[in-house]
KOLSE-167045 format. One record per residue (C-alpha): residue in three letters; residue number from 1; x, y, z. Coordinates in steps of 0.001 Angstrom, whole numbers, always signed. Each point is the difference from the previous one (the first is absolute). Example, Ala and Ser with C-alpha at 12.3 -4.5 7.8 and 13.67 -1.06 7.14 Angstrom:
<pts>
+------+------+---------+---------+---------+
! resn ! resi !       x !       y !       z !
+------+------+---------+---------+---------+
!  Ala !    1 !  +12300 !   -4500 !   +7800 !
!  Ser !    2 !   +1370 !   +3440 !    -660 !
+------+------+---------+---------+---------+
</pts>
This chain:
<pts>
+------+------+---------+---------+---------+
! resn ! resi !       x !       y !       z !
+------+------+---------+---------+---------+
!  Unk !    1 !      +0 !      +0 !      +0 !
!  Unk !    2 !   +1530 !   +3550 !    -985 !
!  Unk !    3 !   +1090 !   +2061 !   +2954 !
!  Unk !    4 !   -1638 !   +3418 !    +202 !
!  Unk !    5 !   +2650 !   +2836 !   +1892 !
!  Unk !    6 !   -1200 !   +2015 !   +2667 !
!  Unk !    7 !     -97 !   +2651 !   -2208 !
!  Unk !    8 !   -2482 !   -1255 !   -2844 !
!  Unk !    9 !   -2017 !   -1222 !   +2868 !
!  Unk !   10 !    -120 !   +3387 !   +1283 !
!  Unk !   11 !   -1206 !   +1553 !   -3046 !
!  Unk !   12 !   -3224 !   -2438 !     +96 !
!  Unk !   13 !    -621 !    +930 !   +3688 !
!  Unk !   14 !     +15 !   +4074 !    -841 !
!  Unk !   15 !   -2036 !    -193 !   -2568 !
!  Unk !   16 !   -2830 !   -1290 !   +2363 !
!  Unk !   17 !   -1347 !   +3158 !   +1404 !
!  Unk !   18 !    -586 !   -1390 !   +3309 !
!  Unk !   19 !    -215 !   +3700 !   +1808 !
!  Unk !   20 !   -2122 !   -1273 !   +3128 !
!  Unk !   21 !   -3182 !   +1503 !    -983 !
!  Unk !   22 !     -22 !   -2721 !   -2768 !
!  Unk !   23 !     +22 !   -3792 !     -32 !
!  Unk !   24 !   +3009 !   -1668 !    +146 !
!  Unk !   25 !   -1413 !   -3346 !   -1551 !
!  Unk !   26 !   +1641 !    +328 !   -3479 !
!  Unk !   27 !   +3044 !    +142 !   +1705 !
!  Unk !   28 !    -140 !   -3044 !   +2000 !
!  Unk !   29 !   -1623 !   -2201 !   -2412 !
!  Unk !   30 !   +3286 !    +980 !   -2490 !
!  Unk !   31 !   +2381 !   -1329 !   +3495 !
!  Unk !   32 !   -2651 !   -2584 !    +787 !
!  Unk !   33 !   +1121 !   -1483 !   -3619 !
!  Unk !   34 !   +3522 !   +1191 !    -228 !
!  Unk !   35 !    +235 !   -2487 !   +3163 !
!  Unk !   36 !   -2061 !   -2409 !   -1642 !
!  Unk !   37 !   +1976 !    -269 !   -3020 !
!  Unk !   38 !   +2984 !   -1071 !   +2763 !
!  Unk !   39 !   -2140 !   -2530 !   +1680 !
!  Unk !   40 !    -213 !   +1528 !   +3178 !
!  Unk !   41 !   -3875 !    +960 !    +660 !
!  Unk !   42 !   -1752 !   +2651 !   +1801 !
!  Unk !   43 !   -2477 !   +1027 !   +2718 !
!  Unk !   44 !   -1582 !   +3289 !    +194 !
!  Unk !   45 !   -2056 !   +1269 !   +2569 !
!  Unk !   46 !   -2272 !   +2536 !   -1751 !
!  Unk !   47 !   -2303 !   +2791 !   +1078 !
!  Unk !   48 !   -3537 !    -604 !    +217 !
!  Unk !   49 !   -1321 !   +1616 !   -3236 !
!  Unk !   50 !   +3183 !   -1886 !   -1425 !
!  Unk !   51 !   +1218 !   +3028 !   -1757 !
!  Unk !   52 !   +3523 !    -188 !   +1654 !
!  Unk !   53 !   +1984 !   -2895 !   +1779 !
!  Unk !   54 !   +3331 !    -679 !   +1681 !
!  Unk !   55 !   +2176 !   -2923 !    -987 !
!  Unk !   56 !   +2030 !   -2698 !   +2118 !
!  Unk !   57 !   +1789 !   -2699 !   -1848 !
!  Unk !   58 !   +2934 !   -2535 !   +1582 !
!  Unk !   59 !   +2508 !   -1174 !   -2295 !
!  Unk !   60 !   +1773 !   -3115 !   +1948 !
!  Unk !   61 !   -1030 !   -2351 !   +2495 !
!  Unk !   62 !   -3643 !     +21 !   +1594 !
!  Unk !   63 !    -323 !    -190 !   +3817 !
!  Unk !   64 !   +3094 !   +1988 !    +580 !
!  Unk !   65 !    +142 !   +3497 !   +1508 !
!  Unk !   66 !   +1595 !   +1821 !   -2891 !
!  Unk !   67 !   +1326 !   +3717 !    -865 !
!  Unk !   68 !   -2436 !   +2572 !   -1469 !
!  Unk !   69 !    +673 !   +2193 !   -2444 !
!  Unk !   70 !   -2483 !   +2730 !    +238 !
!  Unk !   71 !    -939 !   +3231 !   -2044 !
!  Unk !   72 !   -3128 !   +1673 !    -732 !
!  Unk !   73 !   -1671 !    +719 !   -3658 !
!  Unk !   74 !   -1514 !   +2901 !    +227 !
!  Unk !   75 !   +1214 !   +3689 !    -780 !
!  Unk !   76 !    -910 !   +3657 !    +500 !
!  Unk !   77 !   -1558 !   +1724 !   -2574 !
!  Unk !   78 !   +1542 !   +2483 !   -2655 !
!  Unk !   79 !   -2333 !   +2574 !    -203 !
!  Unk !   80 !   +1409 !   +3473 !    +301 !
!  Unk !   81 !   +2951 !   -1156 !    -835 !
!  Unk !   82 !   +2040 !    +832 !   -3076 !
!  Unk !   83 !   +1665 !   -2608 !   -1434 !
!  Unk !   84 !   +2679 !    -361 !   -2996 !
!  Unk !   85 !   -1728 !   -3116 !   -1130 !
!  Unk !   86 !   -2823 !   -2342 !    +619 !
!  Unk !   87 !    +249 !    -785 !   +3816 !
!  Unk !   88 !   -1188 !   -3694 !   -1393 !
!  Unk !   89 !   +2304 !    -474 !   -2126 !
!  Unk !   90 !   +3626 !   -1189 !   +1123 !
!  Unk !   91 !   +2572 !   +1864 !   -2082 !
!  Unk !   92 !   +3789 !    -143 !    +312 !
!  Unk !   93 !   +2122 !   +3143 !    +166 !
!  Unk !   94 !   +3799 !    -231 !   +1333 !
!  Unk !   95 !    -326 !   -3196 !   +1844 !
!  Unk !   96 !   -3252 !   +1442 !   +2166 !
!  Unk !   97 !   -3756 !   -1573 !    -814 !
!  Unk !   98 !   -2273 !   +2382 !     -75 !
!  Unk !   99 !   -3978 !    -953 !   +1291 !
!  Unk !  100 !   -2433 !    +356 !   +2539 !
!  Unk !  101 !   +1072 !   -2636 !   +2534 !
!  Unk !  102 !   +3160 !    -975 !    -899 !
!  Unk !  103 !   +1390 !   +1044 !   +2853 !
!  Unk !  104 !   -2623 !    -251 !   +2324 !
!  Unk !  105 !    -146 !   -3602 !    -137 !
!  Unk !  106 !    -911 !   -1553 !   -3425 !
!  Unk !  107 !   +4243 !    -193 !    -743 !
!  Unk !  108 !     -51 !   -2356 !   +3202 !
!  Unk !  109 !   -2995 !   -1741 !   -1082 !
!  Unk !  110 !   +2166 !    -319 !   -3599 !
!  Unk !  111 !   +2984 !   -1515 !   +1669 !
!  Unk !  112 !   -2199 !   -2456 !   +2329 !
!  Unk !  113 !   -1624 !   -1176 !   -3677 !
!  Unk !  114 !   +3048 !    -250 !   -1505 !
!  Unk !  115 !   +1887 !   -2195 !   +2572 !
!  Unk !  116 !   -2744 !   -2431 !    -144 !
!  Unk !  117 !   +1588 !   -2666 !   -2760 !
!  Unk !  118 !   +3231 !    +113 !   +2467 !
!  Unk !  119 !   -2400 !    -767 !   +2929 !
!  Unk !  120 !   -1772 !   -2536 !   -2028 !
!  Unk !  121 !   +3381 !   -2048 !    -943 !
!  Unk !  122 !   +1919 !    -153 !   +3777 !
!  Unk !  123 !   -1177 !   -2483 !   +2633 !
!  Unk !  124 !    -858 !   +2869 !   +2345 !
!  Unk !  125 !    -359 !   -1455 !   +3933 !
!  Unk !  126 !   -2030 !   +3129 !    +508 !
!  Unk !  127 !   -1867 !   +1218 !   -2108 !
!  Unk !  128 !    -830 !   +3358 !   -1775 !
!  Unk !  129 !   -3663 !   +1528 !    +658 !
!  Unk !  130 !    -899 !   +2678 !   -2720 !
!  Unk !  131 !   -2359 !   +2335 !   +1922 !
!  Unk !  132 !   -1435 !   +2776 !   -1779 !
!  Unk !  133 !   -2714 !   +2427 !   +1151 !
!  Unk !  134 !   -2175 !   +3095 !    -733 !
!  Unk !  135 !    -977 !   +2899 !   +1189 !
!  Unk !  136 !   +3295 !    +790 !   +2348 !
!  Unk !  137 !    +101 !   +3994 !   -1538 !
!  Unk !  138 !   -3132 !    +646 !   +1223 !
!  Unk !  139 !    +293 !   -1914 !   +3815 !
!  Unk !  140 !   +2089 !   -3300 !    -430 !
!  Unk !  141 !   -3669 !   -1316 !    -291 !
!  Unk !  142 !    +362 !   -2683 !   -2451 !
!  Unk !  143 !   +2578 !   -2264 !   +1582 !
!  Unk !  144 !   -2222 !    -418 !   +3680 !
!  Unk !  145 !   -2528 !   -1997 !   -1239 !
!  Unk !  146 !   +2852 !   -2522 !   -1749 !
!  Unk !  147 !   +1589 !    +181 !   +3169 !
!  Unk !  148 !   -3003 !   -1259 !   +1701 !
!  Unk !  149 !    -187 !   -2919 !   -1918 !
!  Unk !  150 !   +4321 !    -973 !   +1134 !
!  Unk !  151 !    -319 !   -3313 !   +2338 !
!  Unk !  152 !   -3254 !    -835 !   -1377 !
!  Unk !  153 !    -380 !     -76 !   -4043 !
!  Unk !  154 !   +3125 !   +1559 !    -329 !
!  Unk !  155 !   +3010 !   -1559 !   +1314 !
!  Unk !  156 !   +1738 !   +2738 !   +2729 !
!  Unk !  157 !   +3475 !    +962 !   -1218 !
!  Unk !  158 !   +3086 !    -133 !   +2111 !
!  Unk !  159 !   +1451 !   +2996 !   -1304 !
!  Unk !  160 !    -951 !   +3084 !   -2324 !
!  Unk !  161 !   +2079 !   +2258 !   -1958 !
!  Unk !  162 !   -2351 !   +3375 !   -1128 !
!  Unk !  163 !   +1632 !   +1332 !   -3584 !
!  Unk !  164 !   -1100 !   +3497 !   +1008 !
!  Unk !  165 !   +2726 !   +2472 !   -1589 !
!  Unk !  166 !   +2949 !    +506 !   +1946 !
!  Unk !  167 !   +2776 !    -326 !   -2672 !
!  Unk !  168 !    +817 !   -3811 !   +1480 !
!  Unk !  169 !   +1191 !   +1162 !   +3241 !
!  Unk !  170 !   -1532 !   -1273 !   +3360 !
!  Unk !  171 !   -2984 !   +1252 !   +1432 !
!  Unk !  172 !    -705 !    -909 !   +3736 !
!  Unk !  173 !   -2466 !   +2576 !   +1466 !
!  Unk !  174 !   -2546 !   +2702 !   -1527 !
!  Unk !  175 !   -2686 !   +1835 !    +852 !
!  Unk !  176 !   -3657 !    -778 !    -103 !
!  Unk !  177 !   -2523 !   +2802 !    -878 !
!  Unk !  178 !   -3115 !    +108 !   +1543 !
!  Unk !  179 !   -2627 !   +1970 !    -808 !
!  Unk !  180 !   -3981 !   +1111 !   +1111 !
!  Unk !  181 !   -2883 !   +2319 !    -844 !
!  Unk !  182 !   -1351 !   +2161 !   +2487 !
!  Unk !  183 !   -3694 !   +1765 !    -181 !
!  Unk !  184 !    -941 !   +2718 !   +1614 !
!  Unk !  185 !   -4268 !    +849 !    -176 !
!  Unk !  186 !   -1141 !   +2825 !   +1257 !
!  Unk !  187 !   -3490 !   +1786 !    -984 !
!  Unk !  188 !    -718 !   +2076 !   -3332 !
!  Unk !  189 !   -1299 !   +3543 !    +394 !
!  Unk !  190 !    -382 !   +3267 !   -1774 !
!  Unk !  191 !   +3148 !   +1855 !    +227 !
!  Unk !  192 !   -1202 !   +2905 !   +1311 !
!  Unk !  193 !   -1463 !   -1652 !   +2805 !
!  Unk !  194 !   +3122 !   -2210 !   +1081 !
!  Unk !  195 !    -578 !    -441 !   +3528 !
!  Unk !  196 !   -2856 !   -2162 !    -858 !
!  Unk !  197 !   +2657 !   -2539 !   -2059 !
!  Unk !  198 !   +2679 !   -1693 !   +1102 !
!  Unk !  199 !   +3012 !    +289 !   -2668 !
!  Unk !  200 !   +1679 !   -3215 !    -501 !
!  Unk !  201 !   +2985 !   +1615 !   -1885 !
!  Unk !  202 !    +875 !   +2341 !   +3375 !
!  Unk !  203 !    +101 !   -3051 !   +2051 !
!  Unk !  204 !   +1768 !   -2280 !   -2749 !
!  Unk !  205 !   +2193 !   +2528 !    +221 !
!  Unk !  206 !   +1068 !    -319 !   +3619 !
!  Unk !  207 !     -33 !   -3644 !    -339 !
!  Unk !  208 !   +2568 !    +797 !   -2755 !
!  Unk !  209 !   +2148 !   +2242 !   +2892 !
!  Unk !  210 !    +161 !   -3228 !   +1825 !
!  Unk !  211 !   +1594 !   -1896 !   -2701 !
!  Unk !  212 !   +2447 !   +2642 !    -580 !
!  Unk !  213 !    +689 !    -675 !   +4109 !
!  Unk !  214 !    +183 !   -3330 !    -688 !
!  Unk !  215 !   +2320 !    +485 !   -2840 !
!  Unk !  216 !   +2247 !   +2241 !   +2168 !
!  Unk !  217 !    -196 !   -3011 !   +2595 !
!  Unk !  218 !   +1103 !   -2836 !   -2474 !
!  Unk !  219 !   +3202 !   +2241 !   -1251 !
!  Unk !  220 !   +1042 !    +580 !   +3784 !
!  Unk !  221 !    +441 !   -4095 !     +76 !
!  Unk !  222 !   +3364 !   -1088 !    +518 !
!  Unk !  223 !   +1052 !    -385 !   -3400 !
!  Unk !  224 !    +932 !   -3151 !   -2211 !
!  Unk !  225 !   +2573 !   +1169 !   -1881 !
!  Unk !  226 !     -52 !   -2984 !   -2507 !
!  Unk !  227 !   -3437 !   +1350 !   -1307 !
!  Unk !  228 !    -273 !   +3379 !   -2423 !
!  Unk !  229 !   -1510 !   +2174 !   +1524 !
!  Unk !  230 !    +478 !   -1828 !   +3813 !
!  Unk !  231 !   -3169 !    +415 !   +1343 !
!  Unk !  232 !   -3234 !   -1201 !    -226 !
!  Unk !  233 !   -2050 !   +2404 !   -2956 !
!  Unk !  234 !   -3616 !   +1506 !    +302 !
!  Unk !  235 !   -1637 !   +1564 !   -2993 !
!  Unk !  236 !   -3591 !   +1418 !    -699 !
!  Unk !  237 !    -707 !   -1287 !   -3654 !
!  Unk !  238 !   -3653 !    +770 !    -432 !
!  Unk !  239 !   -2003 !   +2544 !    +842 !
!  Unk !  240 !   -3723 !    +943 !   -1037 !
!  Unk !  241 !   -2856 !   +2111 !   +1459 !
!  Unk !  242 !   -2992 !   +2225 !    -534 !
!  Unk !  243 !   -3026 !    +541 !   -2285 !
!  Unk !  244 !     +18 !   +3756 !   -1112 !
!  Unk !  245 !   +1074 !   +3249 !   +1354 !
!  Unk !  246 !   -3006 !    +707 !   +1388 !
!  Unk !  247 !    -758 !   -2916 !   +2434 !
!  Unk !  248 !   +2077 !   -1085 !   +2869 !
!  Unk !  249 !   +1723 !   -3049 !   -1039 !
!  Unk !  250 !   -1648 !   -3686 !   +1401 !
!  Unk !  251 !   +2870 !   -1737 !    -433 !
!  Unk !  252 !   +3555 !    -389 !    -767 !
!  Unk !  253 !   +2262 !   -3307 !    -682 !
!  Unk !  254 !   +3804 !      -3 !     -13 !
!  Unk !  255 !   +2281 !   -3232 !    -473 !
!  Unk !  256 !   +3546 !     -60 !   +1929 !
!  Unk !  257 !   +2760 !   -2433 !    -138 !
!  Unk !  258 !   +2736 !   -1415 !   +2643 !
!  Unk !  259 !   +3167 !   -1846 !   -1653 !
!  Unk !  260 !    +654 !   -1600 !   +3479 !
!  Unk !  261 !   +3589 !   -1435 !    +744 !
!  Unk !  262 !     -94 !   -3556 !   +1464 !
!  Unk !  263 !   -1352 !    +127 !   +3339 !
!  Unk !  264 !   -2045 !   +3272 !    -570 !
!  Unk !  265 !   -3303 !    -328 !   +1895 !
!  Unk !  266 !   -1878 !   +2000 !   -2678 !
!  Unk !  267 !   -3254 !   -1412 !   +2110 !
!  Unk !  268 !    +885 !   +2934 !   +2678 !
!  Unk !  269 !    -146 !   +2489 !   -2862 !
!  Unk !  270 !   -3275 !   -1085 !    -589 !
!  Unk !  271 !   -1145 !     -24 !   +3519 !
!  Unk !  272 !   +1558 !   +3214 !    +363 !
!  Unk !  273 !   -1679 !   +2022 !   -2590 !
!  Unk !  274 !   -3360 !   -1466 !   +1502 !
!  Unk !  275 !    +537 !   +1287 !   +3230 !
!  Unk !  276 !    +705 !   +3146 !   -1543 !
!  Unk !  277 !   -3159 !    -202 !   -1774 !
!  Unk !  278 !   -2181 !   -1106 !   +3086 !
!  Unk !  279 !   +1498 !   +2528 !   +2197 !
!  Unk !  280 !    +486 !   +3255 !   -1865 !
!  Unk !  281 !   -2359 !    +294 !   -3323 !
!  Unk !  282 !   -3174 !   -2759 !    +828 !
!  Unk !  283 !    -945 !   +1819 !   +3113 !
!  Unk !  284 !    -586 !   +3737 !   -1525 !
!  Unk !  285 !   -1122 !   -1988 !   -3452 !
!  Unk !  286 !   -3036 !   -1789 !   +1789 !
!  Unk !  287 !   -1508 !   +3162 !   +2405 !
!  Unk !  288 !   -1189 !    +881 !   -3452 !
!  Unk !  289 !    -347 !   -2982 !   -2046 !
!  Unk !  290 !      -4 !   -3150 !   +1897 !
!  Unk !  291 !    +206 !   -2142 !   -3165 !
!  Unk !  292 !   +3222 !   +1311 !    -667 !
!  Unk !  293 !   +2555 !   -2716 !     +38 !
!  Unk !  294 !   +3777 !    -471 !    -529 !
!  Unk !  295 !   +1238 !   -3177 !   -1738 !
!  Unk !  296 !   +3246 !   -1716 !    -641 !
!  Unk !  297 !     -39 !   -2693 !   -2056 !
!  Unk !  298 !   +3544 !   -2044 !   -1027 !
!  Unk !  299 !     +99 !    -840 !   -3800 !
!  Unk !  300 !   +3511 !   -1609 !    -706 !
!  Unk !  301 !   +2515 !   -1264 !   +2283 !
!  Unk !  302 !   +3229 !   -1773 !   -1623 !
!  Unk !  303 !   +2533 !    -969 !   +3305 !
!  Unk !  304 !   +3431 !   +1295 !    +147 !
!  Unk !  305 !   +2553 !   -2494 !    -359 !
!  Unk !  306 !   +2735 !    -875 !   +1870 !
!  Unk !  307 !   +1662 !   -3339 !    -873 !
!  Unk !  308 !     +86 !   -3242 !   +2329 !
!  Unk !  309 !   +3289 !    +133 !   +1393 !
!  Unk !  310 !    -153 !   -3576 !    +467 !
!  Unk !  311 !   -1203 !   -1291 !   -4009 !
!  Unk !  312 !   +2864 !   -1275 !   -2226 !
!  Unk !  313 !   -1165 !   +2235 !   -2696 !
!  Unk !  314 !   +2009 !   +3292 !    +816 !
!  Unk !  315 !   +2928 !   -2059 !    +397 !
!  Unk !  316 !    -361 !   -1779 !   -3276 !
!  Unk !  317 !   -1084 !   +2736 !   -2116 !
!  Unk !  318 !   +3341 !   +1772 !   +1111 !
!  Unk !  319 !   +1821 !   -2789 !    -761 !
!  Unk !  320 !    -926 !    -648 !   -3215 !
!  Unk !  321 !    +146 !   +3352 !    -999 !
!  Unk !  322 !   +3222 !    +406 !   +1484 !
!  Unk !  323 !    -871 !   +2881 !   +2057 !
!  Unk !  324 !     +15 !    +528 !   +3902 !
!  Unk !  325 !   -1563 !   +3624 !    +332 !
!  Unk !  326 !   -3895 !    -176 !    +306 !
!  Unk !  327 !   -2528 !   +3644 !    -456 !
!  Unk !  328 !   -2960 !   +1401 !   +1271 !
!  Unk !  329 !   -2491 !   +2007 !   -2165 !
!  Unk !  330 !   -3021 !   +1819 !    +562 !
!  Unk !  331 !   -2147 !   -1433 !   -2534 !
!  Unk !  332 !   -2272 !   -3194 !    +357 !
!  Unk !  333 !    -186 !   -3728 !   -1335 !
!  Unk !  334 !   -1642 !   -3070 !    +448 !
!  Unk !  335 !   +2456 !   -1257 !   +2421 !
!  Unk !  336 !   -1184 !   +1157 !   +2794 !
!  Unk !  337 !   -3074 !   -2193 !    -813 !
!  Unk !  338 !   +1575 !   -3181 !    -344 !
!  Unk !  339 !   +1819 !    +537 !   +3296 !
!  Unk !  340 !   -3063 !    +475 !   +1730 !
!  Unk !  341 !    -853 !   -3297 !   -1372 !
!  Unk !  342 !   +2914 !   -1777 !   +1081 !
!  Unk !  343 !   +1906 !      +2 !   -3390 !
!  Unk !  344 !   +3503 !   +2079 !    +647 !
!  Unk !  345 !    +529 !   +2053 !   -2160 !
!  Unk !  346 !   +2519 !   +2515 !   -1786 !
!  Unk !  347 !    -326 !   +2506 !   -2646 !
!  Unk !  348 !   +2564 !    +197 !   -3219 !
!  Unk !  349 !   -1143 !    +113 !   -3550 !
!  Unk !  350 !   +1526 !   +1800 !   -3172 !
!  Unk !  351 !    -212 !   +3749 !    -634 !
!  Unk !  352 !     -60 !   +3108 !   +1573 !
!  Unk !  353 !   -3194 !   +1517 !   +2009 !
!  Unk !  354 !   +1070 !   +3634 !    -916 !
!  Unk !  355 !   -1342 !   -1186 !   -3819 !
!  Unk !  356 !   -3309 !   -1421 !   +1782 !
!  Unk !  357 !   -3230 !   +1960 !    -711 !
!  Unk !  358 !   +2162 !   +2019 !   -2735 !
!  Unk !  359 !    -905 !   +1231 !   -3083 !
!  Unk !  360 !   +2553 !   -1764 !   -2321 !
!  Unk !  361 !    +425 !   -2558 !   +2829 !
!  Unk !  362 !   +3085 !   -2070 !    -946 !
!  Unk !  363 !   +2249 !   -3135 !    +859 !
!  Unk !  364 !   +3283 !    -571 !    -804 !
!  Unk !  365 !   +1003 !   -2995 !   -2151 !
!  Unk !  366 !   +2515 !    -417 !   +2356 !
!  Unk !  367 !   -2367 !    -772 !   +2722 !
!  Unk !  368 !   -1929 !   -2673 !   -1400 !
!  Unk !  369 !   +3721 !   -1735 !    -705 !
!  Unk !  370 !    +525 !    +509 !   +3658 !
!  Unk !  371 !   -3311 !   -1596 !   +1184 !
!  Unk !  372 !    +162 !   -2716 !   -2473 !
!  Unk !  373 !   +3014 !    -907 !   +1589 !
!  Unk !  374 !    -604 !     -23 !   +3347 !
!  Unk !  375 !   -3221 !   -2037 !    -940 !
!  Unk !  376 !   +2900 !   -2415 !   -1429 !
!  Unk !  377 !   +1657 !    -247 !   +3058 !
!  Unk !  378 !   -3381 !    -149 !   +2455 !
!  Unk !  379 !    -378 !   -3447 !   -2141 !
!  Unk !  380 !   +3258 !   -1053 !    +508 !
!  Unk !  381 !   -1031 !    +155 !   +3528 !
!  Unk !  382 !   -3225 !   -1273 !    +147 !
!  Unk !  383 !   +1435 !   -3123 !   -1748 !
!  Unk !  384 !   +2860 !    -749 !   +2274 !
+------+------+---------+---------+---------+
</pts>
């Protein structure tokens, strides 16, 4: 059977335009048959409308704990963004390949694909799992409810390596963003007769002072130096309100994020911001609407990630990549996830996150080399 490279693979994965608002079924019915072709067969564990679906395949021996190699399909969208060519369309220019995902992950997704005739021909003693997900841009929401199914339809994996971009260096720790939406209702009213309203926006507004108090709070931790910036992060990323300019606004909604470092208890933010709430804005909101409510609501919560110091799959990772320096960064992955299943975990995949989310997002040639040989080696491992 003819050997496809990581990078032809890679130009049949960009041109699915699996942005996360679409399905990504196209996609993995091409991998679903690329593996096929290479007698190694599939499971998905698909959404219930059935318009998108994760992947897990093990190439090796059954009944054996084996090493996951894990990436996500989907991508962020393109729009507003000016591109030099079509975003889904892989094109070559001075050793970079230019496309939407390349980077972030489809080129580890390539080299997995790729490796999979080597896999096939070695008499691995542990095997590979292929386990590919959707939805991680928009929450890492995909990959729980395949990891749901590990120990029962799913075999559990001993280990997992995540391919996120981080130009096949280490990653042992990140942050984990989490993130909730907050309503404040108050009562409508002409505007010329405030006192008989209650403005949401006003009190939003002092609800919004607190977070800036929190904020302060989280950047007057003692710092973790290994993380950019050091501290815990609060941001207010949505933020709606009001009817006309003539009535006192109802309501107002506003969405903030934490990216918590490991051990963050982002519930006390949360319980925090309530007390705040019940103590200082619901009081004065209800002597002159008693329907008026406050509510916080969490949406997303991806756990930040700090690796088992105990798991052989630091150690090993290093080792085969010859490397004994591990990093921190502030942005999230899966990996956290399989931790908190009991897979240990470590994050290293091809490409650099600075072209994530890019217009003209790129990987180097050069990195998919890189990852296609460590892949090499990882066998060489797994079958001694």
């Amino acid at each position: 059977m003819i050997r496809a490279t990581a990078t032809e693979i890679l130009e049949r994965l960009v041109s699915f335009d699996t942005t996360s608002r679409n399905s990504n079924r196209a996609l993995v019915r091409f991998v679903a048959d690329y593996l096929a072709r290479h007698g190694v067969e599939s499971q998905l564990v698909p959404t219930e409308d059935g318009e998108k679906a994760s992947l897990f395949a093990t190439i090796g021996p059954y009944g054996v704990p084996g090493i996951a190699l894990s990436g996500h399909t989907d991508v962020v969208p393109v729009d507003g963004q000016n591109w030099d060519s079509d975003p889904f369309r892989l094109v070559e220019r001075g050793g970079k390949l230019y496309g939407r995902g390349t980077t972030d992950m489809k080129g580890f997704l390539a080299c997995v694909l790729a490796a999979v005739p080597d896999f096939k021909r070695r008499a691995l003693k542990v095997p590979i799992h292929i386990v590919f997900s959707y939805d991680e841009e928009i929450g890492c929401v995909g990959v729980r409810p395949m990891l749901g199914e590990f120990g029962a339809r799913l075999p559990r994996p001993r280990l997992a390596i995540v391919g996120e971009p981080t130009g096949m260096t280490v990653v042992d720790a990140h942050k984990g963003p989490v993130r909730w939406h907050v309503e404040v209702k108050g009562r409508a009213a002409h505007s010329s007769m405030a006192p008989l309203g209650v403005n949401a926006i006003i009190y939003a507004a002092r609800l919004l002072g607190e977070l800036e108090r929190i904020e302060r709070d989280l950047m007057d931790r003692a710092p973790d130096p290994r993380f950019d910036p050091p501290y815990p992060t609060l941001q207010v990323t949505e933020l709606s309100g009001g009817t006309a300019s003539n009535i006192v606004p109802v309501s107002c909604r506003f969405g903030f994020e934490v990216r918590a470092l490991p051990g963050l208890d982002t519930g006390a933010i949360a319980r925090r911001l309530i007390d705040f709430a019940e103590t200082h804005c619901l009081p004065e909101m209800r002597r002159v609407a008693p329907e008026a409510e406050i509510t916080l609501r969490l949406s997303n919560q991806v756990p930040p990630f700090a690796a088992d110091t105990t798991s052989e799959v630091v150690p090993l990772v290093l080792r085969l990549l010859g490397q004994n320096r591990t990093y921190a960064v502030s942005y999230a992955t899966e990996a956290g996830l399989f931790q908190d299943v009991g897979v240990p975990s470590v994050v290293c995949g091809p490409g650099h996150i600075s072209e994530a989310h890019t217009a003209n997002e790129w990987i180097a040639v050069s990195e998919l080399a890189a990852c296609t040989a460590f892949l090499s080696r990882l066998a060489d491992w797994a079958e001694s």
